[in-house]
C-alpha angles and dihedrals in degrees: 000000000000115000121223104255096256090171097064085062136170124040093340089064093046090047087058097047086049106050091046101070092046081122092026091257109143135212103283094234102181126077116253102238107234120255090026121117126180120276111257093219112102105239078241097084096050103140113256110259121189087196136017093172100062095159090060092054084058086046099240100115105181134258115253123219112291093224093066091057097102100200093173094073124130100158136094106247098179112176120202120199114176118219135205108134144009106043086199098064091044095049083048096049087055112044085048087063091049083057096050092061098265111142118242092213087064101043116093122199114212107216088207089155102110099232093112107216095343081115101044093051088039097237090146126100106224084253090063098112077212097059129130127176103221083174092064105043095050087053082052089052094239134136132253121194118173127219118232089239141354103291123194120243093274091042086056088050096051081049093060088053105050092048090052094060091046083059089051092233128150099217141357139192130236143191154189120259091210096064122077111210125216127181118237108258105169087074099113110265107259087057102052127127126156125254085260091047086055096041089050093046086054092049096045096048086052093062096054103045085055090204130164091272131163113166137003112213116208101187094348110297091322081100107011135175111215122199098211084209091071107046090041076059090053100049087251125249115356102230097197084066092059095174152346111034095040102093085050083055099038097050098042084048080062103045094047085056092044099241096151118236107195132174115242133178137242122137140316118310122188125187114219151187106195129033129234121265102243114017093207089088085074087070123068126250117291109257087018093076103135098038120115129214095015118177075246087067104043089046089057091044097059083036083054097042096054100043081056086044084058110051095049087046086048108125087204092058128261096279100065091117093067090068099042104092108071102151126111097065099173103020111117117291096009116156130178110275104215090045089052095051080046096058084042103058085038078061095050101051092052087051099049074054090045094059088041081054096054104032100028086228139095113204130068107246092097084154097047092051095060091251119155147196113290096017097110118108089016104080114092 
């Protein structure tokens, strides 16, 4: 796995972690095994599956290792994953967090899906690109909340914020709902500590140090610890930017106020754009629960890397998956799909207007370029 440069520091870090995310492609963080090439198959024809958690349905979800139970904590960990389509690459995002050690009592789902309270009654069909199953997160343990409305990405970041003011907490983390997290089990044994054990020694290190610090990237935003003093600093997310190119605004806002961003490391995280077939595999072996670097885990890693792989190398763009559920015309709140991913894209690229508008500029490395705090919408 390659490591975020911590060494390089300060604003030239941050420039790096910015710019690369001007498209949105983000720093490629797991070794490429060697030998392996991508799939040609495009993550579209990925055969229809009701269920990929079969053992769940039975209820025996299965026991995670013992060594990634942290029982020391004292410390709040929430999680936050957002949610709008594809119910199978958000179960499998969090479950692979539950097997990663982090507590379920301590993981939020977003419903960001617009449906109001479909879910919740359970009025979608599973090929609804806008169903949840409420049923199975609460037999994980986890938590559901429901936005009042769909949000765009930097309105459900301002949710989070919010919420997490409400809660009176200091920070949060967040994730995607399209990565799958593994720990790294192939540290030697004496060293190793789950992806949460890690997560919760970086946060707890934060808050000793009691440094300027604004956010603590695990693999760039895909994990992310987030301090709510300084984005409260900052303004928070800009919403006419809905999209892409607000985290680009967002982040830059933060470093010309010197909030400090830096890259920290847990675990393995692998953005993806298809799920596994059967999520079990996330889990280890029954009666082999506490052993590490299994053949069962290397085989995961390479399944992982080339379903990450896939979905880079994808022709029709990484975020495919977004637009592959159109089933449950008729059911309460349905939309057409492809007319929905339309209106989304319409939404990106003014945005991507929006933060020329108010920057007069079009790229991302705000910092590189000498801007600072309060310039925008000043530059002619």
């Amino acid at each position: 796995m390659r490591r975020a440069i911590l060494a390089l520091g300060g604003a030239f870090i941050v420039f790096l972690l910015l710019s690369a995310i001007i498209d949105h492609g983000r720093p490629d963080i797991v070794q490429k095994p060697k030998g392996t090439k991508p799939p040609h198959k495009d993550p579209q024809t990925q055969e229809w599956q009701e269920e990929i958690f079969p053992l769940a349905k039975a209820g025996k979800i299965p026991k995670i290792n013992p060594r990634n139970i942290v029982n020391d904590n004292n410390l709040k960990t929430p999680l936050f994953i957002g949610f709008t389509r594809n119910w199978y690459l958000l179960e499998q995002a969090v479950v692979s967090y539950l097997a990663a050690g982090w507590p379920a009592s301590e993981l939020m789902v977003i419903d960001n899906s617009g449906v109001m309270d479909s879910n919740l009654r359970g009025l979608l069909s599973p090929a609804n690109p806008w169903y949840l199953n409420h049923t199975r997160l609460s037999q994980l343990g986890v938590a559901v909340k429901r936005t009042p409305t769909l949000l765009s990405f930097a309105q459900l970041q301002n949710f989070y914020i919010n919420y997490a003011i409400e809660q009176n907490w200091g920070y949060y983390f967040w994730s995607h709902m399209d990565v799958v997290v593994v720990c790294n089990e192939s540290e030697s044994s004496e060293n190793y500590k789950s992806l949460y054990r890690k997560a919760v020694d970086a946060l707890g290190d934060t808050l000793d140090k009691r440094e300027h610090w604004g956010l603590k990237f695990f693999a760039y935003d895909w994990l992310t610890l987030v301090n709510v003093e300084a984005v409260k600093d900052v303004g928070a997310w800009d919403t006419q930017i809905p999209y892409y190119m607000a985290d680009c605004d967002m982040y830059s806002r933060m470093t010309m106020r010197n909030w400090t961003q830096d890259a920290v490391e847990a675990g393995h995280v692998y953005d993806v754009s298809s799920h596994l077939t059967d999520l079990a595999v996330l889990f280890p072996e029954e009666g082999h629960e506490s052993e590490l670097n299994t053949t069962r885990f290397k085989d995961l890693k390479n399944q992982l890397q080339l379903m990450m792989e896939q979905k880079q190398n994808n022709s029709h763009g990484r975020n495919t998956w977004q637009a592959r559920r159109d089933g449950g015309e008729g059911e309460p709140f349905w939309r057409n799909p492809k007319g929905f991913e339309r209106g989304i894209n319409f939404w990106i690229d003014k945005g991507r207007e929006l933060f020329k508008l108010k920057w007069n500029y079009s790229e991302c490395n705000l910092i590189d370029k000498g801007y600072r705090y309060g310039e925008e919408w000043t530059r002619e």
